[in-house]
Biopython code that builds the backbone (N, CA, C, O; Angstrom):
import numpy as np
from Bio.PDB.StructureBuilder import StructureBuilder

atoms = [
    (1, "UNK", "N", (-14.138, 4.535, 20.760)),
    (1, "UNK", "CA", (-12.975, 3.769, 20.371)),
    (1, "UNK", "C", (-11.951, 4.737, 19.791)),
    (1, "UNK", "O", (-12.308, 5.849, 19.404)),
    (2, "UNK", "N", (-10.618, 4.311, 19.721)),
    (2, "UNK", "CA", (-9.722, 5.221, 19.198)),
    (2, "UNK", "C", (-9.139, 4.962, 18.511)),
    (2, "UNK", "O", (-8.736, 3.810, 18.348)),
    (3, "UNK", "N", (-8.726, 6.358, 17.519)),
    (3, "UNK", "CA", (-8.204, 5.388, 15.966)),
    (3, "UNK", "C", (-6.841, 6.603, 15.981)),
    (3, "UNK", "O", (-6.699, 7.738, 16.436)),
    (4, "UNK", "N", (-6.043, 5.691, 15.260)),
    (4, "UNK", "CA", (-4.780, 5.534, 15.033)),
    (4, "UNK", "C", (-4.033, 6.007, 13.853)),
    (4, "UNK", "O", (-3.550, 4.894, 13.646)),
    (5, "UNK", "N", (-3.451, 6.837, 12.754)),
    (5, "UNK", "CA", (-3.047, 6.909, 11.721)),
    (5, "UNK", "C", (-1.655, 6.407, 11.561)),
    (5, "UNK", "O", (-0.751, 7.112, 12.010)),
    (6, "UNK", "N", (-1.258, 4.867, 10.765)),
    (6, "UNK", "CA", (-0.273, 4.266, 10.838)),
    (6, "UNK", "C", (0.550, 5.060, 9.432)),
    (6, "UNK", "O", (-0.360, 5.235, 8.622)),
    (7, "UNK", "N", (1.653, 5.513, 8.921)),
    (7, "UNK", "CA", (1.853, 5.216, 8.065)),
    (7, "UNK", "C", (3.421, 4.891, 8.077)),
    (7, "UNK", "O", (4.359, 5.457, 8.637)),
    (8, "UNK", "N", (3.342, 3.604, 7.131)),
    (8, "UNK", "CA", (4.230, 2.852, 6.643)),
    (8, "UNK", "C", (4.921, 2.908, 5.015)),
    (8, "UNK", "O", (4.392, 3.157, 3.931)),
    (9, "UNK", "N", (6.395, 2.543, 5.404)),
    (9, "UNK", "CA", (6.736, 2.107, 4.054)),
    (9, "UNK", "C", (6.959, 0.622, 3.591)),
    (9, "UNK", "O", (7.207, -0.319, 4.346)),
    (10, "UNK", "N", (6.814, 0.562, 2.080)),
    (10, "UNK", "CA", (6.735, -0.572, 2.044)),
    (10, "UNK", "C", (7.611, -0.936, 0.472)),
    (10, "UNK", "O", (7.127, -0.443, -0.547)),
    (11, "UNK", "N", (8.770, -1.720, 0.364)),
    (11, "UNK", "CA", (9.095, -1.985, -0.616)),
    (11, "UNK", "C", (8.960, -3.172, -1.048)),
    (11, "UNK", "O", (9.371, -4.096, -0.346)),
    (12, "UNK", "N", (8.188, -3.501, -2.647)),
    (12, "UNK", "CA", (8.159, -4.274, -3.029)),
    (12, "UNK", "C", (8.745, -4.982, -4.271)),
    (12, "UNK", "O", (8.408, -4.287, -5.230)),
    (13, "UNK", "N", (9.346, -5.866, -4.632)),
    (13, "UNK", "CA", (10.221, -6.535, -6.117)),
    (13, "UNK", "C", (9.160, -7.037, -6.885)),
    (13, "UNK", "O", (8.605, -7.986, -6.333)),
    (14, "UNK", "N", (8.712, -6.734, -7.922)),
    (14, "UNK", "CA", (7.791, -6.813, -8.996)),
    (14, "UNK", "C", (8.200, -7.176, -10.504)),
    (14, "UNK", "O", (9.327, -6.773, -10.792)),
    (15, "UNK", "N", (7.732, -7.642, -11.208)),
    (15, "UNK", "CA", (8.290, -7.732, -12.620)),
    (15, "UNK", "C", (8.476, -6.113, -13.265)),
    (15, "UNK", "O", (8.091, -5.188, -12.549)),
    (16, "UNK", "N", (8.941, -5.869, -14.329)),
    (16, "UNK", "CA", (9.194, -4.641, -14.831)),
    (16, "UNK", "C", (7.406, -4.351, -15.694)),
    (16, "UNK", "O", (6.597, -3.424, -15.659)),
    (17, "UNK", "N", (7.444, -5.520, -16.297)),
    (17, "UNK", "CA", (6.211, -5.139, -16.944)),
    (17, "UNK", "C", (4.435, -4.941, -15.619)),
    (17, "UNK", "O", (3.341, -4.398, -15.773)),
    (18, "UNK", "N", (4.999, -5.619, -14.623)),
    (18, "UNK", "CA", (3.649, -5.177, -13.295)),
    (18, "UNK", "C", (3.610, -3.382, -13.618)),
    (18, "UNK", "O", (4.515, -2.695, -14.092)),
    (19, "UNK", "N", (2.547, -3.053, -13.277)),
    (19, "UNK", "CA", (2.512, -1.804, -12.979)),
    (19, "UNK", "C", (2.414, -1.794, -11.075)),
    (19, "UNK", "O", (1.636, -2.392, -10.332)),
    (20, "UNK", "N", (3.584, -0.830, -10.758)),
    (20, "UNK", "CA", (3.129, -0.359, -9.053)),
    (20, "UNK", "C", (1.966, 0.016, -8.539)),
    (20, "UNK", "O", (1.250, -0.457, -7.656)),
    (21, "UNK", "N", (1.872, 1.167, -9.400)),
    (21, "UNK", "CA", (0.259, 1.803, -8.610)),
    (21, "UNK", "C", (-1.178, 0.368, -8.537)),
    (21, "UNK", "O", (-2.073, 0.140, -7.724)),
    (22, "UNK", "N", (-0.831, -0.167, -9.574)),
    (22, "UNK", "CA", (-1.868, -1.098, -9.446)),
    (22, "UNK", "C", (-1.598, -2.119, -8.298)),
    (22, "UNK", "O", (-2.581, -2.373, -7.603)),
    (23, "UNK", "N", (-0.327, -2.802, -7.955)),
    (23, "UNK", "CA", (-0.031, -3.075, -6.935)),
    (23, "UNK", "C", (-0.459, -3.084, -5.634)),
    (23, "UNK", "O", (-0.905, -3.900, -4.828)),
    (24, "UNK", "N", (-0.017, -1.215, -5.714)),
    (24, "UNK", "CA", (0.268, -0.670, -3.967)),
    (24, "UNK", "C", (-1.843, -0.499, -3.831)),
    (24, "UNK", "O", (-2.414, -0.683, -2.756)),
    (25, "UNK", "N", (-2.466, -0.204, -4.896)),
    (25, "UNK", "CA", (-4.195, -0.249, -4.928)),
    (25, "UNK", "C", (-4.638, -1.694, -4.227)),
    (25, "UNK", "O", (-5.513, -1.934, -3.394)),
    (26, "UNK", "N", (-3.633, -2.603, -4.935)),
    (26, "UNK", "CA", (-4.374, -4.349, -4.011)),
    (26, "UNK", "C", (-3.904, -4.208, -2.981)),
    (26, "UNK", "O", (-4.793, -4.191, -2.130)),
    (27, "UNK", "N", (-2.518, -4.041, -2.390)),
    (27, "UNK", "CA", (-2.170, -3.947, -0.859)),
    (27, "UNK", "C", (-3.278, -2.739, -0.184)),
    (27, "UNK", "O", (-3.931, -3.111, 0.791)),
    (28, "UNK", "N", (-3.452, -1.565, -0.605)),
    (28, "UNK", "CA", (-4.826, -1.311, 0.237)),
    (28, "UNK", "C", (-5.975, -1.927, 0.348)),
    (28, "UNK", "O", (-6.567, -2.111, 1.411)),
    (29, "UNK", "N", (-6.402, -2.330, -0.931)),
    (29, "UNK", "CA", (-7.415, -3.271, -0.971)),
    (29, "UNK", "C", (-7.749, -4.610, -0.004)),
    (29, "UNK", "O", (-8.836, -4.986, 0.435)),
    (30, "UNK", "N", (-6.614, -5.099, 0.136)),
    (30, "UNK", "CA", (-6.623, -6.355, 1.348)),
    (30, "UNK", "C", (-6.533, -5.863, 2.791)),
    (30, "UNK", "O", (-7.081, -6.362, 3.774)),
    (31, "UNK", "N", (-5.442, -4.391, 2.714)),
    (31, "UNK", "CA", (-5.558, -3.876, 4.017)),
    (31, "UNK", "C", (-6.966, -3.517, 4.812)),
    (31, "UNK", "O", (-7.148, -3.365, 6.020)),
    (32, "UNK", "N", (-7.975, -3.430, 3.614)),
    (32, "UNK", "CA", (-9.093, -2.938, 4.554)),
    (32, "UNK", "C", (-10.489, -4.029, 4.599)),
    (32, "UNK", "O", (-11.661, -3.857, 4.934)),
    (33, "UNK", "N", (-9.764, -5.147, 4.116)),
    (33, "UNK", "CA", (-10.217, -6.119, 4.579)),
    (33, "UNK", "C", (-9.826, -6.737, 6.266)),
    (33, "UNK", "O", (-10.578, -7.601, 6.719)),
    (34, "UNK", "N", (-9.097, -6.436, 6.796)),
    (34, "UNK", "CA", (-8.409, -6.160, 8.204)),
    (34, "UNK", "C", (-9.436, -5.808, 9.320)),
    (34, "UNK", "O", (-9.765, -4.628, 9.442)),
    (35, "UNK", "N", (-10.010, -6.837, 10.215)),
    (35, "UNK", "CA", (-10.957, -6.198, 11.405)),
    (35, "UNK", "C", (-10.483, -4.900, 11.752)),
    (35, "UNK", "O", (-9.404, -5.085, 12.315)),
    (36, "UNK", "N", (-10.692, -3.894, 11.714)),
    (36, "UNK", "CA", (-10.607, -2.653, 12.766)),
    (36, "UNK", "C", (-9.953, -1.950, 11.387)),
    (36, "UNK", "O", (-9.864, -0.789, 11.785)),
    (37, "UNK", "N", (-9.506, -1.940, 10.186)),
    (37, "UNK", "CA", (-8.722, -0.899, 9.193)),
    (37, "UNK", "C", (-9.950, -0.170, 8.637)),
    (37, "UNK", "O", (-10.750, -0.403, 7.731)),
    (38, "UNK", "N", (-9.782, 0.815, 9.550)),
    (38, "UNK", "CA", (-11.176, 1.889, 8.256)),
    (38, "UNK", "C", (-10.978, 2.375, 6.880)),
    (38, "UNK", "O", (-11.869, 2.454, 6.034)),
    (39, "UNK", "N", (-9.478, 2.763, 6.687)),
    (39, "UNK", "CA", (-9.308, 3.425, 5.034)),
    (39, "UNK", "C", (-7.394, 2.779, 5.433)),
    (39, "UNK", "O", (-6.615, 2.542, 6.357)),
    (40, "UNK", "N", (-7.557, 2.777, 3.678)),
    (40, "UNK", "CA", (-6.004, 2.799, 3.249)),
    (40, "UNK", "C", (-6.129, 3.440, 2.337)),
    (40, "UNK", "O", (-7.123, 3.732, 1.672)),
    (41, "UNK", "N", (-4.822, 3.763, 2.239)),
    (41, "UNK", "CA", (-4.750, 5.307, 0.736)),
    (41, "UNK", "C", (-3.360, 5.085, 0.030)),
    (41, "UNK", "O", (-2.377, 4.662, 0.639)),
    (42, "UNK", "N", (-3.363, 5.279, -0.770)),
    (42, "UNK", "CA", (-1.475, 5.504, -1.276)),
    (42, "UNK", "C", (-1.233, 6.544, -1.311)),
    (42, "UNK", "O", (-1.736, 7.314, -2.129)),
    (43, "UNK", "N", (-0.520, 6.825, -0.568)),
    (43, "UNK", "CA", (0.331, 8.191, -0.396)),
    (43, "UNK", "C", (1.175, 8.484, -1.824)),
    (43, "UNK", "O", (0.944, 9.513, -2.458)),
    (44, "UNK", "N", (2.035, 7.636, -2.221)),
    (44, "UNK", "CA", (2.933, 8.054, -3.204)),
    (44, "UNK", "C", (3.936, 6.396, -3.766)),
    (44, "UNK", "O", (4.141, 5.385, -3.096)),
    (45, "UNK", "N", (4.344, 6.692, -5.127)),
    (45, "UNK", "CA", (5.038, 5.933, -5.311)),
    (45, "UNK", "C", (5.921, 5.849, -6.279)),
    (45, "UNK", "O", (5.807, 5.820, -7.505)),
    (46, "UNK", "N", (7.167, 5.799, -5.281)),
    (46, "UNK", "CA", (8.679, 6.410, -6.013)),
    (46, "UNK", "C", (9.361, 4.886, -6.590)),
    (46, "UNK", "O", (9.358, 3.863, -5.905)),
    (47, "UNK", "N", (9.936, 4.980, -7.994)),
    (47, "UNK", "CA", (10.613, 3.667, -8.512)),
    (47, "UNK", "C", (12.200, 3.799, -7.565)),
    (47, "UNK", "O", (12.453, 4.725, -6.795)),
    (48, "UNK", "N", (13.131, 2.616, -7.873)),
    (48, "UNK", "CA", (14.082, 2.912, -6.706)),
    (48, "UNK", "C", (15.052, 2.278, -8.293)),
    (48, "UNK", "O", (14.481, 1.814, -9.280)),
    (49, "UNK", "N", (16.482, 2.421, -8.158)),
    (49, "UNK", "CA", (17.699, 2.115, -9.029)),
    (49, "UNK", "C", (18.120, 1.347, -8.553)),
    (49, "UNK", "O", (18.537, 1.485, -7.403)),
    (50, "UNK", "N", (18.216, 0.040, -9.297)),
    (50, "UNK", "CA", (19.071, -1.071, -8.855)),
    (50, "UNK", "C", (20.496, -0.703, -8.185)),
    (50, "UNK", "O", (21.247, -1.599, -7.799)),
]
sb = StructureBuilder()
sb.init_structure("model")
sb.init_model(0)
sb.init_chain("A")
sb.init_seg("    ")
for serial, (resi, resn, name, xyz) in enumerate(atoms, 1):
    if name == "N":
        sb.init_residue(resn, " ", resi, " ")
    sb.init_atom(name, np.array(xyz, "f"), 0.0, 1.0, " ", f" {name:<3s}", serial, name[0])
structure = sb.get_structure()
């Protein structure tokens, strides 16, 4: 079978007091609940200026 390395960006609107990293950890977390997703990772995570 053949595997694929997707990577995506992804912006999300959060309260100030959420923390991101904990966040972008559940969006991998569900991602590899996904038939066929072997790993998700966080690459990085930059805050953005209104």
């Amino acid at each position: 079978m053949a595997r694929t390395n997707l990577y995506l960006k992804v912006e999300i609107e959060h309260d100030p007091e959420e923390n991101p990293q904990r966040l972008a950890q559940e969006l991998c977390r569900q991602l590899r609940k996904w038939h066929g997703v072997r790993e998700a990772e966080v690459a990085g995570v930059t805050a953005m200026d209104d």
